[in-house]
N, C-alpha and C positions, 0 to 999 in steps of 0.2 A: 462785794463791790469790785473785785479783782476782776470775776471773773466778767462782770457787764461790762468793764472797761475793757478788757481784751478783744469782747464781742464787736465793741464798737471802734477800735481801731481798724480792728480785720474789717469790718462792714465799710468803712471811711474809705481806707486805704486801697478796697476794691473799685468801689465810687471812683474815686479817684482816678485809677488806674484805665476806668471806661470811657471816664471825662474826656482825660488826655486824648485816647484813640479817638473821639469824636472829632477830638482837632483840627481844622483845616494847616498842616503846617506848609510851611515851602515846597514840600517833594509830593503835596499832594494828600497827606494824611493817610487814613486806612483807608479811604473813600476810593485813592489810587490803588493798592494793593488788591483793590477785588475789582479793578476794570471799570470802577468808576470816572467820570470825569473827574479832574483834581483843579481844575478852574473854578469850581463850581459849592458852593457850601447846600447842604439839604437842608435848611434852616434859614436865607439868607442872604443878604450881604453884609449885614452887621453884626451875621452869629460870630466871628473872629471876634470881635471885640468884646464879646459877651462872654464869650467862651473863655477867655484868655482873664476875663473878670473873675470868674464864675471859677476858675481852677483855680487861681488863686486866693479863695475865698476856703474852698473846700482843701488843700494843702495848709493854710494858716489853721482849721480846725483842726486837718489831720497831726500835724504837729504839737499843739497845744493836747489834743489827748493822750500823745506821748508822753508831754510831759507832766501830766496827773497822773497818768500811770507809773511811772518815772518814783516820782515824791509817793504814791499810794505804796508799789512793792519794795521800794527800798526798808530795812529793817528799824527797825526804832535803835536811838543810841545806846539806850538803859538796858536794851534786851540781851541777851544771848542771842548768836546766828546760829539756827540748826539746818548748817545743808545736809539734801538727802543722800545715806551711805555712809555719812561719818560718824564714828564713835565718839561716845564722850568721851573717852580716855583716851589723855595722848602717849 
C-alpha cells in the first residue's frame, strides 16, 4: 500500500508541476520563455480560468494523498519503532 501511495504522489506531483507551466501567468507563462507570444493562451480565452480551476483541483488531490500517506506510514502506537541502523540495545 506504501508503496502505490508513493507512486502516486510522485505521479500527482509531476502532473501538477506540468499543469502550473502550462499556465498563462502575468509574465507570460513558459509559452514566453520559449519565444512564444505571452498575450496569447494555446487553448483559448477561457483556458485561464480553466486552468487555474483545474490546478486547484489537482493540488487539493495532491495534498490529500499526503495526507493518507502521512496516517498510512506513521507507526502504530502499540508497536515498537524499528528505524533502520539502530540496535536494540541501548
Amino acid at each position: 500500500m506504501a508503496n502505490i501511495l508513493n507512486l502516486l504522489v510522485i505521479l500527482t506531483g509531476i502532473f501538477l508541476i506540468g499543469v502550473v507551466l502550462i499556465q498563462r501567468g502575468k509574465g507570460g507563462g513558459l509559452a514566453g520563455a520559449f519565444g512564444g507570444v505571452g498575450g496569447s493562451s494555446p487553448f483559448g480565452s477561457k483556458a485561464g480560468d480553466t486552468f487555474t480551476r483545474f490546478t486547484i483541483y489537482v493540488a487539493a488531490a495532491w495534498i490529500l494523498l499526503i495526507m493518507v500517506q502521512v496516517r498510512v506510514m506513521s507507526p502504530s502506537a502499540d508497536g515498537p519503532i524499528n528505524l533502520p541502523g539502530a540496535s536494540g540495545n541501548p
